[in-house]
Structure formats: C-alpha cells, structure tokens
KENUTOR-157708 format. One line per field, with one value per residue (C-alpha): residue number from 0; residue in three letters; x, y, z. Coordinates in steps of 0.25 Angstrom, whole numbers. Layout:
KENUTOR-157708
num c(NUM,...) $
residuo c(ala,...) $
x c(X,...) $
y c(Y,...) $
z c(Z,...) $
//
This chain:
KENUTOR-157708
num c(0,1,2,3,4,5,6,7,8,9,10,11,12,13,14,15,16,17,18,19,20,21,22,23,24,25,26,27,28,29,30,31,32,33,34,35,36,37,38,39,40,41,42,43,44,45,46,47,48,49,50,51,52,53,54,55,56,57,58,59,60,61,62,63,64,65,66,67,68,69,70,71,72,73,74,75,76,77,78,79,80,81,82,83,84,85,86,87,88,89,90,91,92,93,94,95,96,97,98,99,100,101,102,103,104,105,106,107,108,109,110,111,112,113,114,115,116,117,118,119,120,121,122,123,124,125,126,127,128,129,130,131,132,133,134,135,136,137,138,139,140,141,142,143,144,145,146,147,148,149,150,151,152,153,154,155,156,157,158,159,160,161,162,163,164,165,166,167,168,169,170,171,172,173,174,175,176,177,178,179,180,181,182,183,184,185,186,187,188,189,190,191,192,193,194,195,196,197,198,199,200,201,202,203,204,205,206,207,208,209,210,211,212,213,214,215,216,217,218,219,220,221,222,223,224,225,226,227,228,229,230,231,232,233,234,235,236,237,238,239,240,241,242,243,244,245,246,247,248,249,250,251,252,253,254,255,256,257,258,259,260,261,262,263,264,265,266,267,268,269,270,271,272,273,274,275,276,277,278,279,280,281,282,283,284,285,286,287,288,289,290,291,292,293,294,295,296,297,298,299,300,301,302,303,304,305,306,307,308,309,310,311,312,313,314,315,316,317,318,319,320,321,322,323,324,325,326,327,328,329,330,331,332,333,334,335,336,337,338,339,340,341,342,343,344,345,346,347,348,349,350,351,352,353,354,355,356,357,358,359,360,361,362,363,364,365,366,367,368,369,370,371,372,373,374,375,376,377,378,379,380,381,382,383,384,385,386,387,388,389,390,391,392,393,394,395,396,397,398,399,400,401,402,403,404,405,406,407,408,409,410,411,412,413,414,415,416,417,418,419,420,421,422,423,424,425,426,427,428,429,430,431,432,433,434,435,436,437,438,439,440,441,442,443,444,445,446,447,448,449,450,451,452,453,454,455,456,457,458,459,460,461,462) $
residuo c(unk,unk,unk,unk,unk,unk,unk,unk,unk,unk,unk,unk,unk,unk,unk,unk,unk,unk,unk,unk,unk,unk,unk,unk,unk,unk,unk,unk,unk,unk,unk,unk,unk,unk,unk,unk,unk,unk,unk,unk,unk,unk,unk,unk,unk,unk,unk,unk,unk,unk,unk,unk,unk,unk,unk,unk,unk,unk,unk,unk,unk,unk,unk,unk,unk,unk,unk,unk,unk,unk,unk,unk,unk,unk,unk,unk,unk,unk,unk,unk,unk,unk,unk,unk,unk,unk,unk,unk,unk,unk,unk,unk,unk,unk,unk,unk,unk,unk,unk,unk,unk,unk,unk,unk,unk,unk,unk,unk,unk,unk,unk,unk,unk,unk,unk,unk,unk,unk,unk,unk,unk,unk,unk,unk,unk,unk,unk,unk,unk,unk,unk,unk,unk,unk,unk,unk,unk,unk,unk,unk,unk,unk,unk,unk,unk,unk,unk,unk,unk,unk,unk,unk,unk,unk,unk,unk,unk,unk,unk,unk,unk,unk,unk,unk,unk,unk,unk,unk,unk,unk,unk,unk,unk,unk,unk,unk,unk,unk,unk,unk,unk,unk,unk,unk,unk,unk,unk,unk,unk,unk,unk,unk,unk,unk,unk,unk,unk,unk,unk,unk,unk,unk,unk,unk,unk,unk,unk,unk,unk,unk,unk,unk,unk,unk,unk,unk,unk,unk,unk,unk,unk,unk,unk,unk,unk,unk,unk,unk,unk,unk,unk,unk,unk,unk,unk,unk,unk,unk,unk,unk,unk,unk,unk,unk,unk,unk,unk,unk,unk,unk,unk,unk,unk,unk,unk,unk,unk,unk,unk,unk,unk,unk,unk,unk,unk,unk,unk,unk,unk,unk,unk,unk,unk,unk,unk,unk,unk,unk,unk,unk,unk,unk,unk,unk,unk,unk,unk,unk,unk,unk,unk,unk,unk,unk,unk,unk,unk,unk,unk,unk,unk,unk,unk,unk,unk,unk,unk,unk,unk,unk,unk,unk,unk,unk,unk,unk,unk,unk,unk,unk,unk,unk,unk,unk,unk,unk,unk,unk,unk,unk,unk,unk,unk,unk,unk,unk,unk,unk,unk,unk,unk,unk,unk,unk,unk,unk,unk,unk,unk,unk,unk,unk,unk,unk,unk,unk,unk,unk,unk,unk,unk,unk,unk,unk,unk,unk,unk,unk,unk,unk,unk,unk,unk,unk,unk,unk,unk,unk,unk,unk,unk,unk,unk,unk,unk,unk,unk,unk,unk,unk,unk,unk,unk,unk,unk,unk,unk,unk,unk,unk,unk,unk,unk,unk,unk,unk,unk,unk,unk,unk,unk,unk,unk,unk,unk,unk,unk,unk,unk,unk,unk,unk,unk,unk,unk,unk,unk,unk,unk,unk,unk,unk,unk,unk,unk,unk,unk,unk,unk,unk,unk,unk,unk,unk,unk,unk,unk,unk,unk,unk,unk,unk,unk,unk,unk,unk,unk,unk,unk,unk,unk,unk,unk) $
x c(452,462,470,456,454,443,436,433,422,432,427,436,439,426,418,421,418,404,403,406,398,384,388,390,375,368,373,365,352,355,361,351,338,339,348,349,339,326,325,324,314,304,308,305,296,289,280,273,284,299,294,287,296,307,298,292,309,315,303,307,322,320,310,320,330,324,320,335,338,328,331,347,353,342,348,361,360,352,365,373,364,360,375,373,370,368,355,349,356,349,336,337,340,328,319,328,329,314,311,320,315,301,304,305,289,290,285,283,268,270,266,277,276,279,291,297,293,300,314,313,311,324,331,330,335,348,350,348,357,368,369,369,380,388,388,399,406,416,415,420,431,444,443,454,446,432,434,439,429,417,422,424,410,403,412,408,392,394,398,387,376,383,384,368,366,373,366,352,357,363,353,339,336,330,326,311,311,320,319,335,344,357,363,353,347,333,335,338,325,315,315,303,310,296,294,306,309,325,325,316,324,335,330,329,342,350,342,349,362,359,355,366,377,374,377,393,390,380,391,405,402,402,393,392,388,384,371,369,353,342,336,324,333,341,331,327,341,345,331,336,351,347,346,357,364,362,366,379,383,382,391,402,405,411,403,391,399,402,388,382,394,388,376,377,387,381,366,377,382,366,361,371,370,356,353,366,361,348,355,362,351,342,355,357,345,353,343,342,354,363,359,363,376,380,377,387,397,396,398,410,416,412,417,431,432,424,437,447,440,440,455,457,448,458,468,463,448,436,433,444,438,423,427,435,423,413,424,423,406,407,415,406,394,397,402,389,381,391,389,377,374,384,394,401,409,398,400,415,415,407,401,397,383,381,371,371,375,376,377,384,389,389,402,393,389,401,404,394,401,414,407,399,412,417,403,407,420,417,403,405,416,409,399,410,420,408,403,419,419,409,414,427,420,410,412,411,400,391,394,376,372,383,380,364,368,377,364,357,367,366,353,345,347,348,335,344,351,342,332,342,345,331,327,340,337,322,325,337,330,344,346,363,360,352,364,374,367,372,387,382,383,394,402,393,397,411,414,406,415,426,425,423,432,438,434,422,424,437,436,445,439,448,455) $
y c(415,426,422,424,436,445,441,447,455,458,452,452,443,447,446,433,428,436,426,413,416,415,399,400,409,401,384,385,384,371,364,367,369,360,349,347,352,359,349,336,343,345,332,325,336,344,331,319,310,309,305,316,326,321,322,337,340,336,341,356,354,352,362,372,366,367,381,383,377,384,399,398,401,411,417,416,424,433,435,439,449,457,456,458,444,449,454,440,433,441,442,425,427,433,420,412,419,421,406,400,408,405,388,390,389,375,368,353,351,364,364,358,365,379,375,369,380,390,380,380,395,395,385,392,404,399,393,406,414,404,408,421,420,409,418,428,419,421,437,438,427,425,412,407,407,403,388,391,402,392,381,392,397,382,378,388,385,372,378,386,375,369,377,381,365,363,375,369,355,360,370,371,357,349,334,332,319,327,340,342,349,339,345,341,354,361,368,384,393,383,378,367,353,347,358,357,370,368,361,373,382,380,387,401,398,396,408,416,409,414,429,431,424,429,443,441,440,452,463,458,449,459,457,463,476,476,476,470,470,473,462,460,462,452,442,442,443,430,421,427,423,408,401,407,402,389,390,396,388,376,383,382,367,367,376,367,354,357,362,351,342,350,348,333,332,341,334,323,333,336,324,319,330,327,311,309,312,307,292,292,295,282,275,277,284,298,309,325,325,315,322,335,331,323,336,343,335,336,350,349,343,352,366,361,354,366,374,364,362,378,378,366,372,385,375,363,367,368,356,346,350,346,333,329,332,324,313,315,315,302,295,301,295,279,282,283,274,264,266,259,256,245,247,259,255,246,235,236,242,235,242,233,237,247,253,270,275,291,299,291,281,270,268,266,281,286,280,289,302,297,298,310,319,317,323,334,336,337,342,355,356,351,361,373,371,369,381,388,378,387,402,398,394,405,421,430,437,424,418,421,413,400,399,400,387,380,381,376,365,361,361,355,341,341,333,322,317,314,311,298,293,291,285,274,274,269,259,253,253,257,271,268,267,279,288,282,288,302,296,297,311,314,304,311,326,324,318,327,338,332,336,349,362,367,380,376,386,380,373,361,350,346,358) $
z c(263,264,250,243,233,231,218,206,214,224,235,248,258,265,253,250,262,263,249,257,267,259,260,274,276,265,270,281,274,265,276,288,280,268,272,286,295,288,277,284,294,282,277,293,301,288,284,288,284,278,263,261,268,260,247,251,256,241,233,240,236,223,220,226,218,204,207,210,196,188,194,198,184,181,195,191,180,187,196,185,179,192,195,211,219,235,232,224,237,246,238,239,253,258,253,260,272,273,269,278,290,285,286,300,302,294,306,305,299,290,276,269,255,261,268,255,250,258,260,242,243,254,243,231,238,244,231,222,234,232,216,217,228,220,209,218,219,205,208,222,222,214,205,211,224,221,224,238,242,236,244,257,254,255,265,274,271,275,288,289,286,296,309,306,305,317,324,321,325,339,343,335,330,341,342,341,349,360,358,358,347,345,356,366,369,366,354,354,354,358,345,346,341,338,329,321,326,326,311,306,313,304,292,297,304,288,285,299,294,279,283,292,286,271,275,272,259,257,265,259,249,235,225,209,210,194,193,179,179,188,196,188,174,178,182,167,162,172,166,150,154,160,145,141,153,151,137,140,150,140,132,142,144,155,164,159,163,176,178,175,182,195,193,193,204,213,214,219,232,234,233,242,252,252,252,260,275,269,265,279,287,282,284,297,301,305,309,309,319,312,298,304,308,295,289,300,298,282,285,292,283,271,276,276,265,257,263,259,245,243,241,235,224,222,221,212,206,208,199,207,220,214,209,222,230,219,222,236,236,227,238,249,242,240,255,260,250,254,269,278,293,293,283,274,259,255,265,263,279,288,302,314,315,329,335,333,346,341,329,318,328,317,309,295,299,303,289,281,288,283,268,274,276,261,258,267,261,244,244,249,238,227,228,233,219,211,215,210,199,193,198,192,179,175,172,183,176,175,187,193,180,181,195,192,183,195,205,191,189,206,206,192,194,211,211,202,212,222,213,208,223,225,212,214,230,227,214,223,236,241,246,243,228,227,234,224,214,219,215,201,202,208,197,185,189,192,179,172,182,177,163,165,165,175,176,169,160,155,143,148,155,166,171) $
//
C-alpha cells in the first residue's frame, strides 16, 4: 500500500487504512449472525419446526431489506448535505451495538417476533453505516487507486468474518448431542450447548468485533469538515432532494445502466450466497459444522483473490474485473447444479458410490468445493469493483446520494431471485432447475453491463 496517494481529502497512509478497516469491524456481523451461525439457529432452535423457521428467517430479511431500499437514497442525500459521515456511522452504530448485545437473551422458546425485530433493527443499521462510509470512499482515495483499496477493504472483511467465524466454531459453539465445540472441548465461559448459548453468543461477539475494530476509522480516517446543513435541515433537504435524484440519475444513461446492470446481477451473488450451502446441505445432508467450514474455506479463498482483483482493477477497469468474476460465478453455478452424490458434469463423471467416512470424504463433495472455491474467487470481486465502478463514475460532491441509490439498486429486487428459485423448484419438483434460475441473472446483468460506459459517466459504451 505504500505507492497509494492521499485523496482528494488528503488522507494518508493511515487514513486509508482507518477507511478499510470499517470492512474488517463491520464483516463479522453478516458472516456470523446472518449467514452462518445466528440465522440457521433461529431457523432450527427458535421454532417448533424447520418450515416455519425458515419462513419467520426470510420474512425478517426481507423486511430489513425493503426498509434498506425505501430509506438509503433518502440517506444518501442526507450524506451530502450534512457533509460530515462519522457522526450518522456512529449514530447507526449504537443501534447496532445495542441490538446485537440485546439477541443474546434469544434463548430457544423466546418469542420470535422481537428477535426479528431486534436482528431487522441490527440490519438496517449495518446497512445505513455501510452508505455513509462508501460514500468516503471518492474523497479520501485518488481515482486511480479506488479499485485497489475497494477490493483491499472487502478483502480484508472477509478475513474478519472469517477469524470471528472460526472463533465461534473452535471455542463457543458446542454440540447439543455432545456438548463439545469442533475442537472437542467444553466451550469457553461455560457457555451451556443445550441452550444455544455458543450460537447466541455470536452476535454480541460481531458487536465486540464492530466497537473495537471500527475505532481506526473514527481516529485517522478524515471526514468533511463542511457542514452544509444541520442535522435536522438536512433530513428535509435529503427527503426534497430524493425525486429529484431519481430523476437526474435517468438523465445520465450510463450511471442509470450500470445501475440497473447491478441490481440484476447482484440478486444473482445473494441468491447464491444464500441458497448454495442451502442446496449442498439437502444434497449431502451437511450440518452446522460442514456449513461452517464451507463458509471458511469460501473465505480463504476470497481475501486473496479481493487482493489480486484490487490491482488488476488499477490496471484493466473496474468493469473488466466485474465481468470476469460474473463469468466466473456462471461457471460456479452449472458447477454445482450439475453435481449430485454420485456424479459431477451432469453424469459426464461418474463417482463409485462410498460410504462418508469424514467431512467431505465423498468425491461428488469434494467436487461441489472445487465449483465452491470459483465462488470464492469472483464474488468478492464483483461486489469490491462494483463498488469503484461507481466512485470513479459519479462527482465527489454527490457521492452520499449515488451510493444511497447503489444500496437502492442492491437491494429493491433481492427478494426476486430467491423468490424465482423457489417458484421453478416447487413447479419442476427439482431443486437443480430452481438454482439455474440464478444463471439467468448473471447472463441478463452482464450484458446489460456490457453496454455500458466505462466510467459510467462516459458517454461511450465499451470503454
């Protein structure tokens, strides 16, 4: 990092890094608490049984997420008229703190509805934080080096997600048929397995990880000091400013494209994040532990690749990097539809059918890995140079409101997606058509991608 230059907002060596490490404090939370650990808890523990669990699980997501949709622009505009961001990140903060620490009494039998309540309440917050801190992004790094600083950033929040994951795995999460964490010990601070102690455990955990870790960014990180409006006046100014916001961003093609590129292809990466482990474990009837590792090792794979992407991005584009990694996820996906217990390629490879000795000990699994890992390697980078795609598009000055429409445009349709898998998955009967429906957005948003400027804000189409 030593070649990167200070930013418009002359931030040094040190600021920049306080920057990147909101990715490394804030990770933690979407990897342990919605992904990993707390979510299939609820889904398994919180309920009398699985369908219901599930059902109560994707009702609270998506309430989170329309919230997210509805208020993020208005927040982004916001942004730019109060001019400082550290104080909306740490005002967002403390609900997220408070609510995480607070879903440590979600104890098995506990009304469900407040919990969702709480974890929507953590959601939206993380989400609001990440907009403000996004929007920093074009002020404090020179353009030349946003692509590799973005892809730093989420490279080293997939670390962090990791080592909490791996934490909770090793040490607090405990069996309930044995009583033993994966290392074959009692977990730390006789946390009580039978109670879910270890899996509950993990939420004020991200919130430790968050309040600590987030500190980096509050101390070196600079901020604008122009304060265009007051808090309050700029609440009414960001709600006045969103119509027109969405009018003037249809006035500018090729921002609107690769908006809307994004939108499509990133319900692709989170419906496939979400449903993958999903699909794997009714195929070969993986657990917590196995979900847990595959997560891991998704992981490992991601943070260099995120390092790798970052300077191929100052080298080639933000927008050649995305469409590799779409490339890659495509290929990742008929990868794992084409994979079951005794076969991989659709029946082109053969397995002799074997009894499961240890984790992934069958070759049809260490097949669905192998797809796994290209997972790992392009969907940090699709998300990391989508993310400089934009900075490099958009003026300094308006960078709060466009990223108020990215969080928009990642989140409007998310429900799409998923929704589709399971409509084709019910009328087929076949869980494999229902996750090729997922490739559908992947092919739409790259060629929508492809036809747009690069920077968007260019008025050529294949730069």
């Amino acid at each position: 990092m030593q070649d990167i230059e200070s930013g418009p907002g002359n931030a040094d060596r040190k600021g920049i890094w306080g920057w990147m490490f909101f990715d490394w404090a804030a990770q933690p939370f979407f990897t342990v608490v919605t992904t990993f650990v707390f979510g299939p808890y609820i889904v398994s523990r919180m309920v009398d049984d699985p369908t219901s669990g599930q059902t109560a699980w994707a009702t609270g997501i998506a309430v989170a997420g329309f919230i997210i949709a509805i208020l993020s622009p208005i927040l982004g505009s916001i942004a730019d008229k109060s001019g400082p961001r550290k104080p909306w990140i740490a005002f967002f903060a403390f609900f997220k703190v408070v609510a995480l620490f607070l879903l440590w009494f979600a104890a098995p039998g506990s009304n469900v509805v407040w919990v969702l309540g709480l974890f929507i309440m953590a959601t939206v917050a993380a989400e609001f934080s990440i907009v403000f801190n996004d929007s920093m992004m074009s002020y404090i790094v020179a353009k030349k080096d946003i692509g590799r600083v973005s892809n730093t950033a989420w490279g080293l929040g997939y670390l962090g997600g990791m080592i909490v994951l791996i934490l909770v795995l090793l040490f607090l999460a405990g069996s309930p048929s044995t009583g033993l964490t994966i290392l074959g010990i009692e977990p730390l601070f006789g946390l009580d397995p039978m109670q879910s102690e270890g899996d509950r455990a993990a939420a004020p955990l991200a919130a430790l990880w968050y309040l600590v870790f987030v500190l980096p960014m509050f101390l070196f990180t600079p901020d604008k000091n122009a304060k265009v409006l007051s808090a309050a006046k700029a609440v009414t100014a960001g709600l006045k400013e969103l119509g027109g916001t969405i009018r003037d961003v249809r006035q500018k093609p090729g921002i609107f494209s690769f908006l809307i590129a994004r939108m499509i292809y990133q319900d692709g990466v989170a419906a496939l994040l979400a449903l993958g482990g999903a699909f794997a474990a009714g195929m070969f009837q993986w657990e917590t532990m196995e979900l847990g590792l595959f997560g891991i090792i998704l992981n490992i794979v991601a943070i260099p690749s995120c390092i790798v992407a970052g300077r191929l991005d100052s080298v080639f584009g933000s927008k050649r990097v995305v469409m590799f990694s779409i490339l890659l996820l495509i290929l990742a996906t008929i990868g794992i539809i084409s994979t079951g217990p005794g076969f991989t390629l659709f029946g082109l490879v053969e397995f002799q059918t074997t009894e499961a000795n240890g984790l992934f000990s069958t070759p049809a699994e260490m097949s669905y890995i192998i797809f796994g890992l290209l997972i790992g390697i392009a969907f940090g980078p699709a998300q990391a140079s989508s993310r400089s795609y934009l900075a490099r598009s958009v003026p300094t000055h308006e960078t709060g409101r466009y990223f108020g429409l990215y969080a928009l445009a990642g989140r409007a349709t998310s429900f799409a997606a998923p929704a589709m898998v399971a409509i084709v998955t019910a009328s087929t009967g076949s869980e494999r058509m229902g996750m090729a429906v997922i490739i559908l957005f992947f092919i739409v948003g790259a060629f929508l991608l492809a036809a747009t400027p690069y920077p968007a804000a260019d008025t050529e189409p294949n730069r």
